[in-house]
Structures are given as structure tokens and as C-alpha cells.
TORKOL-4160 file (C-alpha; in steps of 0.2 Angstrom, whole numbers, padded with zeros to 4 digits, m for minus):
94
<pt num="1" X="0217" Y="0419" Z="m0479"/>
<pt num="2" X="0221" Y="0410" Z="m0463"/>
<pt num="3" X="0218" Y="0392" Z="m0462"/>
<pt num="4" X="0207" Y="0389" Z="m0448"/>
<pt num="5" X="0207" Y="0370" Z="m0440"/>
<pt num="6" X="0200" Y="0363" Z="m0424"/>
<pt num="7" X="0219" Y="0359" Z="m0416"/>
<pt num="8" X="0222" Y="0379" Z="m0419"/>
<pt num="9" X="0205" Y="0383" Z="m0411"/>
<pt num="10" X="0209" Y="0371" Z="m0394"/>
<pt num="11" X="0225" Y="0373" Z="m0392"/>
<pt num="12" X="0223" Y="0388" Z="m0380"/>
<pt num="13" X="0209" Y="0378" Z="m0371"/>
<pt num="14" X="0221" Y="0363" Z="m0369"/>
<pt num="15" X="0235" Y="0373" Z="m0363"/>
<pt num="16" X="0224" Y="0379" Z="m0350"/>
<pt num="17" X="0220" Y="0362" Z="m0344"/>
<pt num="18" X="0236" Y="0356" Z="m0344"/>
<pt num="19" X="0244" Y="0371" Z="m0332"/>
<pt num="20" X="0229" Y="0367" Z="m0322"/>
<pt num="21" X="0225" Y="0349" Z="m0321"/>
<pt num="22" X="0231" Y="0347" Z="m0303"/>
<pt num="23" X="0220" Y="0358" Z="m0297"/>
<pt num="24" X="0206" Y="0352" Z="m0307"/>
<pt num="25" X="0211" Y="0337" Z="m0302"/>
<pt num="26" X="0208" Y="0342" Z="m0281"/>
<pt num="27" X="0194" Y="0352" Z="m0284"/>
<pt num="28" X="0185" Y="0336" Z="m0291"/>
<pt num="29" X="0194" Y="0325" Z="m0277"/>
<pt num="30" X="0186" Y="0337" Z="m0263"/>
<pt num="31" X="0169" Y="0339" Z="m0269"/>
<pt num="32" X="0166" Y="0319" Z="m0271"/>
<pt num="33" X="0172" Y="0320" Z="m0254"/>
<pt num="34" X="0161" Y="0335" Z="m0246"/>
<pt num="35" X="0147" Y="0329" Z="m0257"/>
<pt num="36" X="0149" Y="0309" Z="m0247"/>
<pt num="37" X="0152" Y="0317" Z="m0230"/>
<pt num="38" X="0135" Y="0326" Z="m0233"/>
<pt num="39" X="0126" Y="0312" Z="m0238"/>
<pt num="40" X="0132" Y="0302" Z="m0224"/>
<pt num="41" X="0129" Y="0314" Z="m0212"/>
<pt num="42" X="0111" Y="0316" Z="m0219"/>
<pt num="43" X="0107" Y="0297" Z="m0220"/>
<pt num="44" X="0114" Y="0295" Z="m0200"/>
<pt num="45" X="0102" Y="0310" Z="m0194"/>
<pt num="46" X="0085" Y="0302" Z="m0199"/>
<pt num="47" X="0076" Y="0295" Z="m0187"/>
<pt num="48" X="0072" Y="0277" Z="m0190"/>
<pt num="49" X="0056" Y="0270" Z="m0199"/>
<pt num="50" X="0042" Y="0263" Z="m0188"/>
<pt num="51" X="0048" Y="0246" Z="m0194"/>
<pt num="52" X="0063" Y="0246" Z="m0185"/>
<pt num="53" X="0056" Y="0248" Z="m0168"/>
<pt num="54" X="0042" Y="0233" Z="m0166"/>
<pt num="55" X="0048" Y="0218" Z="m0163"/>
<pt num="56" X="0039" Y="0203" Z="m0165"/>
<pt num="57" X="0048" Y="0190" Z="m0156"/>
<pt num="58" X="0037" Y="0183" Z="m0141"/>
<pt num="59" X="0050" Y="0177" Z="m0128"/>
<pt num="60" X="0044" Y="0167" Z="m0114"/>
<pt num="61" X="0055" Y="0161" Z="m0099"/>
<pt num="62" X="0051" Y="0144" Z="m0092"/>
<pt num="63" X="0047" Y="0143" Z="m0073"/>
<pt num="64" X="0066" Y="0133" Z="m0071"/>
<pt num="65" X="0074" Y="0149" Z="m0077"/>
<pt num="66" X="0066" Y="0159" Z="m0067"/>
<pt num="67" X="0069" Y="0149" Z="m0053"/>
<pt num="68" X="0086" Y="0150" Z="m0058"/>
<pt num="69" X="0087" Y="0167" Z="m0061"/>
<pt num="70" X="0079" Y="0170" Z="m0043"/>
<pt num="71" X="0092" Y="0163" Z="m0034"/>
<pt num="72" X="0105" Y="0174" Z="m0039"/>
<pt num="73" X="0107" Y="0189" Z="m0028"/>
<pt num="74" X="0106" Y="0208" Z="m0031"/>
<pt num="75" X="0122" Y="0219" Z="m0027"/>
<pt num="76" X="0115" Y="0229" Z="m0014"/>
<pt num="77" X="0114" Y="0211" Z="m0003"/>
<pt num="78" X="0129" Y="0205" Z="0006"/>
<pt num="79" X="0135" Y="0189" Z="0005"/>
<pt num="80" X="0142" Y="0183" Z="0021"/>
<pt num="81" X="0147" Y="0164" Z="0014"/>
<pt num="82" X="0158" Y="0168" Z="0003"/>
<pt num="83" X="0178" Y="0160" Z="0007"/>
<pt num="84" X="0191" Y="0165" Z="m0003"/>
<pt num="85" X="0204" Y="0152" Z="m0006"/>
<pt num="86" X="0218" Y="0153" Z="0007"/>
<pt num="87" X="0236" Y="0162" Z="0003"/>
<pt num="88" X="0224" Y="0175" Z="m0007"/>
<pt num="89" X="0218" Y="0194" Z="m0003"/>
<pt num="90" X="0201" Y="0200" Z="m0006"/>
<pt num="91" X="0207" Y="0215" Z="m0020"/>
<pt num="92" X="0191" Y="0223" Z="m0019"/>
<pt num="93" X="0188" Y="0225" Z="0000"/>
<pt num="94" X="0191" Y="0237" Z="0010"/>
């Protein structure tokens, strides 16, 4: 009778894993990697919750702020005043 033992009985299987550990080795690698890239993915393409999107901060502006803030001119005004220091070019004129 053949003696039977648990090294005789994996020692096919091992050798098989051996030959082949590199590519067990990527396959593993890539999934983990398809399987974060998809989870990402999924987490970036939900819309946000309702929470995100009140606010409750209550932001007043005193009058000398908008007084300030008045004063400034819009970009379709011209402003006339304006001196350039002398020696220099206006780069954005025309």
C-alpha cells in the first residue's frame, strides 16, 4: 500500500501557486484597484444631501461697508482721474 500524507496530496497544488504567484499576485493588485476606482467614482457621482445646501449663517453688512463698497466703480465706467506715474506706459490701453 501507498503511503498517503497531506505534503504528497499539495504538493501539485503548491507547485501551481508557485509558477503562478506573479500573476496571482497582479490579478489581486488590479482588482483592489478596479474595485477603489469604482467606489470612488460611485461616491463623486451622488448628489449631495440636503444638509449640505442650507446655510445658516445670517451675514449682515453695516451701512459704513456699504457705503464703502458704493464708492467703488463698476467696469463698464471710465475713469478719467486716473495718472499714471510719469516715465511709465499704460500696458492695457490702446
Amino acid at each position: 500500500m501507498k503511503k498517503i500524507s497531506l505534503s504528497n496530496i499539495f504538493k501539485p497544488v503548491t507547485s501551481i501557486f508557485k509558477s503562478l504567484s506573479l500573476v496571482i499576485f497582479i490579478v489581486i493588485v488590479a482588482g483592489g484597484l478596479m474595485y477603489s476606482i469604482i467606489t470612488l467614482n460611485d461616491i463623486l457621482q451622488q448628489p449631495p444631501s440636503n444638509s449640505a445646501k442650507t446655510s445658516n449663517v445670517n451675514s449682515v453688512l453695516d451701512q459704513t461697508t456699504v457705503n464703502r463698497l458704493n464708492k467703488y466703480k463698476t467696469s463698464d465706467e471710465n475713469s478719467a482721474n486716473q495718472s499714471l506715474p510719469s516715465g511709465r506706459i499704460n500696458p492695457f490701453s490702446e
